[in-house]
C-alpha positions in Angstrom: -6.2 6.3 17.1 -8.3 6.3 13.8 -10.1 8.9 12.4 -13.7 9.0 11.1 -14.0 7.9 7.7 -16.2 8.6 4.9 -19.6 6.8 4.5 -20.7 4.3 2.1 -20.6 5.7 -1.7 -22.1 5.1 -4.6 -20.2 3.0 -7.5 -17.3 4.8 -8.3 -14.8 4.1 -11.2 -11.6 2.3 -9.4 -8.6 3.8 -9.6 -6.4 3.5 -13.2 -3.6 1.2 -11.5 -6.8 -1.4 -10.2 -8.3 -1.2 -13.3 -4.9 -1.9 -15.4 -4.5 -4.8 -13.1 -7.8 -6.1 -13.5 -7.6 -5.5 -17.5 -4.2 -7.3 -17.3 -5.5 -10.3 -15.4 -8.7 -11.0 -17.8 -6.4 -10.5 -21.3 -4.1 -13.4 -19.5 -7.7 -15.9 -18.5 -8.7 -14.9 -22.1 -5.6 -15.9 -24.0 -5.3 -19.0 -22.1 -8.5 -20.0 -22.9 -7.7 -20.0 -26.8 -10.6 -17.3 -26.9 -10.2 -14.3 -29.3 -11.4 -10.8 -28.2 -14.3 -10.9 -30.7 -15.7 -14.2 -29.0 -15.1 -13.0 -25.3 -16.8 -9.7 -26.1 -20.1 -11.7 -27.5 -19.9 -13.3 -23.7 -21.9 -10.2 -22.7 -23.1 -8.6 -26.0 -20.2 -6.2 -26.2 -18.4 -5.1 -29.5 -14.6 -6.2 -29.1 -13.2 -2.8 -29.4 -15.3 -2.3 -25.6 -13.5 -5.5 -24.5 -10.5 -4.5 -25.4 -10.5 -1.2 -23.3 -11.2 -2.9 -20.4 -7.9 -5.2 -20.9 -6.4 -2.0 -21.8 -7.7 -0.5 -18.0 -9.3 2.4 -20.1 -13.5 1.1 -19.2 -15.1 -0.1 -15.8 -16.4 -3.3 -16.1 -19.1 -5.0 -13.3 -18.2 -7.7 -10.8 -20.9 -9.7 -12.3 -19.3 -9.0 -16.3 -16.2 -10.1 -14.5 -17.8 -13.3 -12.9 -19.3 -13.9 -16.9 -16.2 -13.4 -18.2 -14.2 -15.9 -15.7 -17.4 -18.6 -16.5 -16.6 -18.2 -20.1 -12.8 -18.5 -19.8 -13.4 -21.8 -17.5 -12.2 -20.4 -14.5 -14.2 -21.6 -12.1 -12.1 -21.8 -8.9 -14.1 -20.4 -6.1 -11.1 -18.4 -4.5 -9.6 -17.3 -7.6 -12.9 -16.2 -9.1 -14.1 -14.3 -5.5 -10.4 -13.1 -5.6 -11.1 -11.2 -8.3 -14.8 -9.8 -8.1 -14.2 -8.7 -4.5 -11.9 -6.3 -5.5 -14.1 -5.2 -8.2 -16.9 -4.9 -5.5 -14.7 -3.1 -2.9 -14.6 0.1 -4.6 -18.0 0.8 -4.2 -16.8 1.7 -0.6 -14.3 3.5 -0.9 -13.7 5.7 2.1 -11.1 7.9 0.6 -13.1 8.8 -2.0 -14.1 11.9 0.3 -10.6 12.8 0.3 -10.5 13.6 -3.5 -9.7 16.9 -3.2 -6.7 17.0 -1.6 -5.2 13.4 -2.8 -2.8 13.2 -5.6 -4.5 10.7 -8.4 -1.1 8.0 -7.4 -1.5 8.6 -3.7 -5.0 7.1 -3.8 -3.7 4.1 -6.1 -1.4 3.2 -4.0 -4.2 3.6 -0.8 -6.4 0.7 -3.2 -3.5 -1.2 -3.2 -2.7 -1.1 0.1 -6.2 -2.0 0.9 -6.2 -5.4 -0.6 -2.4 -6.3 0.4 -2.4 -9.4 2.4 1.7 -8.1 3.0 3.5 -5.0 2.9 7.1 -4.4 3.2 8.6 -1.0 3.6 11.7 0.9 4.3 12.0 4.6 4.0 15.0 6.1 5.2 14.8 9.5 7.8 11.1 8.4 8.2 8.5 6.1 9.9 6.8 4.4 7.4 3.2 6.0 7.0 1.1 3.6 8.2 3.1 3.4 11.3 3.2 7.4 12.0 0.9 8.6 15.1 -1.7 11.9 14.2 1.2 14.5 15.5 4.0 13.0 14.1 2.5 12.7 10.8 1.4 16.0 11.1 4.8 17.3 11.8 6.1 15.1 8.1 3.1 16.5 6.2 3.6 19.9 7.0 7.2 20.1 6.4 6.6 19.8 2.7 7.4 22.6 0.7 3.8 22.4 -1.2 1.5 25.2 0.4 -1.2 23.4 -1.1 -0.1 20.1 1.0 0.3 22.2 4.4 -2.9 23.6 3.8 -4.2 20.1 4.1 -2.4 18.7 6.1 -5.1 17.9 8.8 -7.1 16.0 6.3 -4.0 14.4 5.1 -3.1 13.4 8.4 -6.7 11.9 8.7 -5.8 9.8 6.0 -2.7 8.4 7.0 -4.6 7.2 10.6 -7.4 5.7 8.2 -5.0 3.4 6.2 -4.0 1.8 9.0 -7.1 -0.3 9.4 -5.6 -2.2 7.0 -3.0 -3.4 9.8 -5.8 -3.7 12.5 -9.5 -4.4 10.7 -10.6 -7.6 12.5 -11.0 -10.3 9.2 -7.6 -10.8 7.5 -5.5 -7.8 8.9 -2.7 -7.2 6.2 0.9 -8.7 7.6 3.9 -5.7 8.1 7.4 -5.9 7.7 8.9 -2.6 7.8 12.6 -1.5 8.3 13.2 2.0 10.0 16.6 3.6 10.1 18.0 4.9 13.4 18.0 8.4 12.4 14.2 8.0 12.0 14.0 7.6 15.7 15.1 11.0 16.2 12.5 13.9 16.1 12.0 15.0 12.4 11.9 19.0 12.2 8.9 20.4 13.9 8.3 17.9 16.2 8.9 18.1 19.6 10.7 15.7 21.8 7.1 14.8 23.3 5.4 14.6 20.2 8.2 11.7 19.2 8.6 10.0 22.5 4.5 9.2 21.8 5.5 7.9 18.1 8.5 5.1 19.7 5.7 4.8 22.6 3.1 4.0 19.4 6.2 1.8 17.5 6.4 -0.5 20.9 2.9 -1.1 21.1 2.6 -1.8 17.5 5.7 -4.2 17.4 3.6 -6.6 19.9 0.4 -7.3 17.0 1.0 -10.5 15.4 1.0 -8.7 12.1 3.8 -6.1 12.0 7.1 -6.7 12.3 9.6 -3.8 12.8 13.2 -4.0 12.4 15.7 -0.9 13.2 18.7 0.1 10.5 21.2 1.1 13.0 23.5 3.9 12.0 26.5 2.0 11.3 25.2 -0.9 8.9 26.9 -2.0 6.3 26.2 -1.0 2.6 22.5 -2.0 1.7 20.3 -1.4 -1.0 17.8 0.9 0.7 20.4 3.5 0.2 19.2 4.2 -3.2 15.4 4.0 -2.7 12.7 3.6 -0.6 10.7 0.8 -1.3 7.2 -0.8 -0.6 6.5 -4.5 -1.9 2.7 -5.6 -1.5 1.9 -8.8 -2.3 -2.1 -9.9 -3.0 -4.2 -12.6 -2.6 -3.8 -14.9 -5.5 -4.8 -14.4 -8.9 -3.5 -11.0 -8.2 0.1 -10.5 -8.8 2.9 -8.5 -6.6 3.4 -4.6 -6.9 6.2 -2.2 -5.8 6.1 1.3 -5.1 8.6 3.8 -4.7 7.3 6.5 -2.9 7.6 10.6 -3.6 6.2 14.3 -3.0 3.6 13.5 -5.6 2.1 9.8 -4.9 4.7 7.1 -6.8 5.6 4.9 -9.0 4.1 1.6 -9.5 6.4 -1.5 -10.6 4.3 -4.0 -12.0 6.8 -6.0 -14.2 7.8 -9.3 -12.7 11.4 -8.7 -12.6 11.3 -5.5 -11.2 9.0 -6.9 -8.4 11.8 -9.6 -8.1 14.3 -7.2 -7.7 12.6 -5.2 -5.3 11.7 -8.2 -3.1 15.3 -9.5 -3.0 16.4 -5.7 -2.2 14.2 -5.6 0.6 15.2 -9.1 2.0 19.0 -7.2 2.2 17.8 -4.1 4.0 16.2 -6.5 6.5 19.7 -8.6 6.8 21.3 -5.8 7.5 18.8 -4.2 10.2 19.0 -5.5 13.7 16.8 -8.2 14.9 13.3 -7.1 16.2 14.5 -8.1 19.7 17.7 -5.5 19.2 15.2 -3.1 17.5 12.6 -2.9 20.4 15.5 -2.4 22.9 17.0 0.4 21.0 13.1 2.5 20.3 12.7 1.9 23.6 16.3 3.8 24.7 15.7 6.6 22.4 12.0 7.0 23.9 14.3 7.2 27.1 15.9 9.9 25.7 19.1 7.7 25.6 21.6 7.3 22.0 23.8 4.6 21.1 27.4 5.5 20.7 
């Protein structure tokens, strides 16, 4: 079930890790255009230093500087060139943005990034993945943290992890899942009641049978992996825009934008899901512990 969500806003600034990205991906159309800064800035009457802090993610820039920009660089590709300015033009609506109060400056980078993933692959170990989490047992995970300031909000948190998952369920382009729980995550995490999870593996089944989301089970006795260091969550965008990873904590995360950390990630993840059971194996087993049944 998804929350109410904030109304249209007015332009906003988008977040430091969209604008780094979108800095990063003009410096590279600049360069390989043979263009200097000095010449791109005249594009649109700028001085150079102002060009320069947008490819540095320091200044907002328009989707329709961006589109004069692209023009002038000879990129001209309709889906690259939309690619680009749509994200520019999506956070105009951001509906977190009424959530600023309580939301860690990472935790609502990573909710912009997660909103323009076309796929999203995640393990976290002891937990079900965020996105995946139903209003009581997310409640139940948010308020076991030791912040007061995060128990204190944890209803509007919880509001914002039922939000994000119209990412997995919006009607044009619904973002693809891949997520690897482990089996202890199928027991009830402290505070929750055996009710409260029997309606989160009732949630996990009905989720498994979208198109979109694929869920796979680490069972308790797997092999070595290497999830058993990290979690992990691997996004990967329409093109121009390249791969991210995250790695997840109290305060928001880490962003890996390098390419070979993203490759590393990505192969990591491919091993956790080797070594998880089949989604066929996985459904069977969430549906014995919603039975109240364990494997030996």
């Amino acid at each position: 079930m998804l929350c109410h969500t904030a109304p249209m806003t007015s332009l906003q600034t988008p977040p430091p890790v969209m604008r780094r990205r979108l800095g990063s991906l003009l410096r590279r159309f600049r360069k390989a255009s043979g263009m200097t800064g000095v010449q791109a800035a005249a594009v649109l009457g700028w001085e150079s230093t102002r060009l320069s802090r947008v490819e540095t993610g320091q200044y907002l820039i328009k989707a329709s500087e961006v589109e004069a920009l692209l023009a002038a660089y000879g990129v001209t590709d309709p889906e690259t060139v939309h690619g680009i300015t749509d994200v520019v033009q999506s956070h105009q609506r951001r509906w977190w943005t009424a959530y600023e109060e309580v939301l860690p400056k990472p935790y609502a980078d990573s909710i912009a990034l997660e909103e323009a993933a076309v796929s999203i692959k995640t393990y976290f170990p002891q937990l079900i993945t965020a996105l995946l989490q139903t209003p009581a047992y997310a409640h139940s995970a948010i308020f076991s943290s030791p912040s007061p300031a995060v128990r204190k909000n944890a209803d509007s948190l919880v509001q914002v992890r039922q939000a994000r998952k119209m990412v997995l369920t919006r009607s044009e382009h619904p973002a693809l899942l891949d997520t690897v729980i482990d089996e202890s995550a199928l027991f009830p995490p402290s505070g929750a009641t055996p009710d409260v999870m029997r309606d989160q593996l009732r949630g996990l089944l009905d989720l498994s049978k979208r198109e979109n989301i694929t869920i796979r089970v680490m069972p308790l006795g797997a092999p070595a992996h290497p999830g058993l260091t990290s979690n992990m969550t691997v996004m990967d965008f329409r093109s121009p825009w390249p791969p991210v990873v995250l790695i997840d904590h109290l305060r928001g995360g880490v962003f890996l934008e390098d390419p070979e950390d993203v490759e590393a990630f990505a192969m990591a993840f491919d091993a956790v899901a080797d070594a998880a059971l089949n989604v066929d194996a996985s459904r069977e087993m969430i549906k014995d512990y919603m039975k109240g049944k364990t494997r030996d």
